[in-house]
C-alpha positions as CSV (number, residue, x, y, z in Angstrom):
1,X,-85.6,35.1,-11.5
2,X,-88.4,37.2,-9.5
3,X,-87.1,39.4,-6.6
4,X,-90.2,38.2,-5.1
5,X,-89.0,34.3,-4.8
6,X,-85.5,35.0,-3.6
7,X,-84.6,34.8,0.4
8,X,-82.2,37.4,2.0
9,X,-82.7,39.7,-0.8
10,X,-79.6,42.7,-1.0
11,X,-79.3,45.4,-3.4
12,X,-75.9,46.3,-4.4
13,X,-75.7,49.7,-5.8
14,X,-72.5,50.2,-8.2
15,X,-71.3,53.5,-10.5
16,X,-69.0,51.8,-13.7
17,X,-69.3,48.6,-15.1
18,X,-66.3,48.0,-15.0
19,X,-65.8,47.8,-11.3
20,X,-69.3,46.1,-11.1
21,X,-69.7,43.4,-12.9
22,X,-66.4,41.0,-12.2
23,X,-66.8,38.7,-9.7
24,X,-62.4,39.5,-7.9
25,X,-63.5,43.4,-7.0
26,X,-64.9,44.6,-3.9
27,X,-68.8,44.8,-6.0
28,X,-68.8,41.4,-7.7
29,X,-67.0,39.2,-4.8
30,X,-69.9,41.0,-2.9
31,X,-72.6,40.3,-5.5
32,X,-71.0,36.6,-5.5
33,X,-72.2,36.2,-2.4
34,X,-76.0,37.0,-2.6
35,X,-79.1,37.2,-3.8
36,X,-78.9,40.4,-5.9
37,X,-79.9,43.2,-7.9
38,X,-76.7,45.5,-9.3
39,X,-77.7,48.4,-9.9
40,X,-75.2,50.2,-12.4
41,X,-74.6,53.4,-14.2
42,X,-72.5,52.9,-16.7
43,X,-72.2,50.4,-19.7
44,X,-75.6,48.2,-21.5
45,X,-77.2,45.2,-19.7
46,X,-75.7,43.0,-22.5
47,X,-71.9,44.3,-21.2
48,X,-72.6,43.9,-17.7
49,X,-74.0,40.4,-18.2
50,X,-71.1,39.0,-20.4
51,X,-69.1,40.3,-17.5
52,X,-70.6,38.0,-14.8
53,X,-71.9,35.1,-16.7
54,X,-70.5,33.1,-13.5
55,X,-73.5,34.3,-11.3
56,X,-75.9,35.2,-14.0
57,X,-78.6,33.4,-13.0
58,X,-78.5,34.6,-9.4
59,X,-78.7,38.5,-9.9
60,X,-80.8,40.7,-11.3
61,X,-79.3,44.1,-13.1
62,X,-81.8,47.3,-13.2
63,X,-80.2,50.0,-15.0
64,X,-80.1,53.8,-13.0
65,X,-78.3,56.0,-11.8
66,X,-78.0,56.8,-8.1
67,X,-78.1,60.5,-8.9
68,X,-81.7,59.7,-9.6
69,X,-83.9,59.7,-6.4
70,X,-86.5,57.9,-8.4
71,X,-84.6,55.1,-9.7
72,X,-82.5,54.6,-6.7
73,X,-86.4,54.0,-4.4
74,X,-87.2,51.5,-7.6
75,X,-84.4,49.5,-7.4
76,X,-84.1,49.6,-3.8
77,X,-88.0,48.2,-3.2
78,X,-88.4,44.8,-1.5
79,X,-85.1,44.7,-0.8
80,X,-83.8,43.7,2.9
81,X,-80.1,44.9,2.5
82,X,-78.4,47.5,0.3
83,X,-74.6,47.9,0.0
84,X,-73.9,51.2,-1.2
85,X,-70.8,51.2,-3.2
86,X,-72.0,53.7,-6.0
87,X,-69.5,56.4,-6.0
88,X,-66.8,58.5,-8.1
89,X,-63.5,57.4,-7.0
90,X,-60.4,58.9,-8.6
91,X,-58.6,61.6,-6.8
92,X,-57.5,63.1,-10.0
93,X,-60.6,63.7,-11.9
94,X,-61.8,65.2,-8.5
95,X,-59.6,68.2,-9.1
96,X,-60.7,68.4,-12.5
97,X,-64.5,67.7,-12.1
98,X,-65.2,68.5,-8.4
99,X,-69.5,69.3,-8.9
100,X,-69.7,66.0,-10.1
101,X,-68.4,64.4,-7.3
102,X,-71.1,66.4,-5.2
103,X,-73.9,65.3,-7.4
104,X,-72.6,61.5,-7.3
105,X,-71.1,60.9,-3.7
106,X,-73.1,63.3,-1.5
107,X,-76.7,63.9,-3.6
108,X,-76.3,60.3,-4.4
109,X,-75.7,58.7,-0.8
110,X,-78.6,61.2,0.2
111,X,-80.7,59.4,-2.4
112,X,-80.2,56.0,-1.1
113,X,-80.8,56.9,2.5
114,X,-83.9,58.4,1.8
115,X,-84.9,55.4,-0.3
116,X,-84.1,53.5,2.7
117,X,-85.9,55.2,5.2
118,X,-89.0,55.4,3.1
119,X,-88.8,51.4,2.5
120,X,-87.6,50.3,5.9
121,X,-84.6,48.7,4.6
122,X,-83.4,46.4,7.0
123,X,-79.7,47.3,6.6
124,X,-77.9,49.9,4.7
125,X,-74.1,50.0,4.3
126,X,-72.5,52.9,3.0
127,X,-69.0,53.0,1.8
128,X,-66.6,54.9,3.0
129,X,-62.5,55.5,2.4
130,X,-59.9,55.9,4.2
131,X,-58.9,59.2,2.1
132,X,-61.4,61.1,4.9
133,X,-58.4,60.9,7.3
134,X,-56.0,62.4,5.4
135,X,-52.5,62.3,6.3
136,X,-52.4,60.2,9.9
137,X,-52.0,62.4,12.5
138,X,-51.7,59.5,14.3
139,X,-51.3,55.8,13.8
140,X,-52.6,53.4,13.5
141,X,-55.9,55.5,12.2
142,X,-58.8,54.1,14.1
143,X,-62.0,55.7,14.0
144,X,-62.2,57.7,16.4
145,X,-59.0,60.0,14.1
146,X,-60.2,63.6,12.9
147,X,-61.6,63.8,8.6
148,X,-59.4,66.0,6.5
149,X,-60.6,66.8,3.1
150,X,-57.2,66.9,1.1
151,X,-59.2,66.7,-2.4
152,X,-62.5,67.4,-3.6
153,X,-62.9,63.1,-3.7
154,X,-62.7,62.8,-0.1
155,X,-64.4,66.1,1.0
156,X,-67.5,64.7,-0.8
157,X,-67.0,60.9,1.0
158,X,-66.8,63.4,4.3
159,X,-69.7,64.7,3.7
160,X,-71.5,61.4,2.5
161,X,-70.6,59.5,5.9
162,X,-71.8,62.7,8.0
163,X,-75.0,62.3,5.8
164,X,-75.2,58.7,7.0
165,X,-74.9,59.4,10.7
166,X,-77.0,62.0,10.7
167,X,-79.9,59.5,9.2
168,X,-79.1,56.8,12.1
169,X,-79.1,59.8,14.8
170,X,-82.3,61.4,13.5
171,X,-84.3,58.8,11.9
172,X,-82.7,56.0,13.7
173,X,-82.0,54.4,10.2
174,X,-80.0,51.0,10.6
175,X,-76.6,52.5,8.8
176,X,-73.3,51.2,9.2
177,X,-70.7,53.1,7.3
178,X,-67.4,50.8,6.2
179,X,-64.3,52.3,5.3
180,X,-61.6,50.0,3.6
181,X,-58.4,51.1,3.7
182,X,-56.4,50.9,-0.1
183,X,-58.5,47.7,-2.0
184,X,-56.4,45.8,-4.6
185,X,-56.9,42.7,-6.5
186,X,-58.0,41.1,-10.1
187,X,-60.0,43.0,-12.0
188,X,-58.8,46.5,-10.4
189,X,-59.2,49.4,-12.0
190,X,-55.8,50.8,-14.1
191,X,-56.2,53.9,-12.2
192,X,-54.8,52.3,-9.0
193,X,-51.7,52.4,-8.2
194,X,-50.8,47.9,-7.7
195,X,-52.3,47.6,-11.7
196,X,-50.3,50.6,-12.9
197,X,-47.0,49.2,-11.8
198,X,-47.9,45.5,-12.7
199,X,-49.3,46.0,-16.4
200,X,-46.5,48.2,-17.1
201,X,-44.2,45.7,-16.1
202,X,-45.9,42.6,-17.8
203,X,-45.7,44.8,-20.9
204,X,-42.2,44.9,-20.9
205,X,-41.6,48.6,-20.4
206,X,-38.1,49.4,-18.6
207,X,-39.1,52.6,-17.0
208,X,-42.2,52.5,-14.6
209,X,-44.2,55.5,-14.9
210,X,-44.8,56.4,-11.2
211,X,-46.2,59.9,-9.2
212,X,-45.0,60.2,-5.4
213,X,-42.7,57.0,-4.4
214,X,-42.6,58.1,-0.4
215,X,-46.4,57.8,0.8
216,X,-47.1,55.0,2.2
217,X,-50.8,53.0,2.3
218,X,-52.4,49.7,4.1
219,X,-53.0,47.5,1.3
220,X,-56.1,45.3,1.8
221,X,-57.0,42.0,-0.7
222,X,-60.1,42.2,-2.1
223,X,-61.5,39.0,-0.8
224,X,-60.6,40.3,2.8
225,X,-62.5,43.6,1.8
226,X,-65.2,41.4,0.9
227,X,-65.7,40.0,3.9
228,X,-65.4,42.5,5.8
229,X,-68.6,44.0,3.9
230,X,-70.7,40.4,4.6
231,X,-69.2,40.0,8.6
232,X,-70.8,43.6,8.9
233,X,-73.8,43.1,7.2
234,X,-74.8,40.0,9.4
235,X,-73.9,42.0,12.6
236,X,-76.5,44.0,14.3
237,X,-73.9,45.5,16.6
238,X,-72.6,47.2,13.8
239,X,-75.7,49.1,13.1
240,X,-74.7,53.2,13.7
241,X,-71.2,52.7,13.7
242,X,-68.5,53.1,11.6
243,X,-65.6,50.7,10.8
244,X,-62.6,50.1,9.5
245,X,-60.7,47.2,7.4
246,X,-57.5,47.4,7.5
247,X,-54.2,45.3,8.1
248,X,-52.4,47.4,10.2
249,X,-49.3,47.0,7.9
250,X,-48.3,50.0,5.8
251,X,-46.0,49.7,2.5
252,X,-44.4,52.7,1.2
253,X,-45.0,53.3,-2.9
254,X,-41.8,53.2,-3.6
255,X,-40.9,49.8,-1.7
256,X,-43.8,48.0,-3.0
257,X,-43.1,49.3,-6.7
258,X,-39.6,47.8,-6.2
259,X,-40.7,44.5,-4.7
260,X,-42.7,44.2,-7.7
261,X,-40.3,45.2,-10.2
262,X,-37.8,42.2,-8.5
263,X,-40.4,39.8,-8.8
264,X,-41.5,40.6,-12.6
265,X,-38.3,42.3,-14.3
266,X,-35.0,43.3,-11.9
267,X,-33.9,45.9,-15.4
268,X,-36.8,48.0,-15.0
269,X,-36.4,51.5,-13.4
270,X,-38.7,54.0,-11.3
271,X,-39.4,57.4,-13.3
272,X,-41.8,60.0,-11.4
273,X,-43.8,61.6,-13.8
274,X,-44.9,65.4,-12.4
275,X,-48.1,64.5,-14.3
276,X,-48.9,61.9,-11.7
277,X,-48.1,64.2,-8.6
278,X,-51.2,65.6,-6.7
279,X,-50.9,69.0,-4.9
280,X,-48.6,69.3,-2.4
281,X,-51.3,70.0,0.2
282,X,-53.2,67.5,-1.4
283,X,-51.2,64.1,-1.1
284,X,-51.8,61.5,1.3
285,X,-48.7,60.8,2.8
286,X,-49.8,58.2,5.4
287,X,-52.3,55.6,5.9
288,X,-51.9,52.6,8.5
289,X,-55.4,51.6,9.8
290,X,-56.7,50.0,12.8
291,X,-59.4,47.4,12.5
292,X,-59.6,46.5,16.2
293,X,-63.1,47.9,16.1
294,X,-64.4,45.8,13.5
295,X,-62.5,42.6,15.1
296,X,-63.9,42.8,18.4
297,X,-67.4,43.2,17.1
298,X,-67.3,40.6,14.4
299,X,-64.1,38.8,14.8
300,X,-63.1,39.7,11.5
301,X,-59.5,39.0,10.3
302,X,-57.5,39.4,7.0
303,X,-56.9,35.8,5.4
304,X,-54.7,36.9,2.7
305,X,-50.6,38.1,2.8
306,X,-49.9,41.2,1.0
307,X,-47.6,38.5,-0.9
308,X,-50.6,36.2,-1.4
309,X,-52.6,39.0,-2.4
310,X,-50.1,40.1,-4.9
311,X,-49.7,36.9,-6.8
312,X,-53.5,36.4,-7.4
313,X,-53.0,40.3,-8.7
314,X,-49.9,39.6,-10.8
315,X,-51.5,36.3,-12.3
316,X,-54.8,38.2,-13.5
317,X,-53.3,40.8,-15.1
318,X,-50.7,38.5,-17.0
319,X,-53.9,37.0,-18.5
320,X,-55.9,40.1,-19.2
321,X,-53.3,42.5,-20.1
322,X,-54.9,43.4,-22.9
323,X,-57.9,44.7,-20.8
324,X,-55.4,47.8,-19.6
325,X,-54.0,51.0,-21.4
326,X,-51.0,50.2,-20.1
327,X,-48.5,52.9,-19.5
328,X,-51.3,55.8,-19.8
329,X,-51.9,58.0,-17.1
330,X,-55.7,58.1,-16.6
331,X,-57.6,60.4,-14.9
């Protein structure tokens, strides 16, 4: 399909295949939504295709890489709408391979909002995490709660949303920068921490292979983090602020690995493997978020239970086990 014929035409720009092309993550439930081109970094056109063949005939996929300036203006071009999702994401490989989160998240996010202000892109939404906080030095975390760059991951995000602002200040670009609180849901990466303990325990292992059980996080569905992206997107209020989703509700590691190994097998045990441990200095020990922001301006609200949530989670994975390295710690 031309980009020219379609109507309320959005660019979603993505890093790994993986987390692109499946229509449960934060990307593909987004993609699902609209007329779209992905753009992806990782993976051929024929992968990423047998991946979404639920919406194949709605997008369009143009292969780049958002480090590149030149690609990122191409695939951005007669678009009205971009969501900017492309971004390294795992904390560990951000101790290991810190330049590269530079190059992607800051020199990256710098490439798509000079794209949009040289096309006039109606709408830019740039993703953000809740890892910029930090530990909460207070909660709930709304947005108004000082950035702490405990790893190399969220220093570059940091520096990404300041980017952002600074493009809406100065060039009066329409920006909104949205920062989910911990996504979960089918199709989620191994890395996280929900898949880890489910696949493990769908696999039959007895000891669950676990970092730091005290830390606590607010968990949001995918399809709620979804939203929350569209609800934003179609409110120009929104425009030079930034926003949280969250569900105010915070579940400690620990509790929520146990409530999972109750519901899938009560003989499996907890073991903390010093593998899995980040820095001292470095780990997160609270996140509870406050989405009153976001509510009031778009009336946004989570749908899903953290039990509903799970049970779509549990139920994916059961029937794609064999899409997981299950029990391998990945960086």
């Amino acid at each position: 399909m031309s980009l020219s014929k379609k109507r309320n035409l959005t660019v979603a720009l993505m890093t790994a295949v993986v987390a692109v092309a499946q229509a449960g993550d934060i990307k593909g439930v987004v993609i699902d939504k609209e007329n779209t081109t992905i753009v992806d970094g990782l993976g051929s056109k024929e992968e990423i295709k047998e991946r979404v063949k639920q919406i194949r005939n709605e997008i369009d996929i143009f292969m780049g890489d958002v480090r590149d300036p030149n690609g990122v203006r191409t695939a951005m071009r007669g678009q009205e709408r971009v969501f900017h999702l492309a971004a390294l994401i795992a904390i560990p490989f951000s101790y290991h391979s810190p330049d590269s989160y530079v190059d992607t998240n800051i020199k990256g996010t710098l490439n798509v909002l000079n794209a949009a202000r040289e096309l006039d892109t109606q709408r830019v939404l740039v993703t953000s995490t809740s890892e910029v906080y930090g530990t909460a030095q207070y909660v709930p975390i709304d947005e108004k709660h000082p950035f702490q760059g405990q790893s190399p991951y969220s220093a570059t995000k940091i520096g990404a949303d300041r980017l952002a602002e600074s493009f809406y200040r100065s060039f009066d670009l329409p920006v909104t920068i949205v920062r989910p609180f911990n996504t979960y849901g089918p199709r989620q990466s191994g890395r996280a921490i929900i898949p880890t303990i489910i696949t493990q325990l769908l696999a039959g292992q007895t000891e669950i292979k676990l970092g730091s059980l005290p830390p606590t996080r607010d968990f949001n569905y995918v399809k709620d983090t979804a939203n929350g992206f569209m609800t934003i997107a179609d409110c120009d209020a929104a425009i030079g602020q930034e926003l949280n989703i969250a569900t105010g509700i915070e579940h400690s590691i620990g509790d929520l690995a146990n409530e999972l190994i109750a519901q899938i097998n009560p003989n499996a045990k907890i073991v903390c493997e010093a593998e899995r441990l980040r820095p001292e200095k470095s780990e997160v020990n609270r996140l509870l978020g406050d989405s009153t922001k976001l509510r009031e301006l778009t009336g946004w609200a989570p749908q899903y239970t953290f039990e509903q949530g799970l049970a779509a989670t549990i139920e994916f994975l059961r029937g794609n086990l064999d899409q997981y390295k299950v029990g391998q710690y990945i960086l």
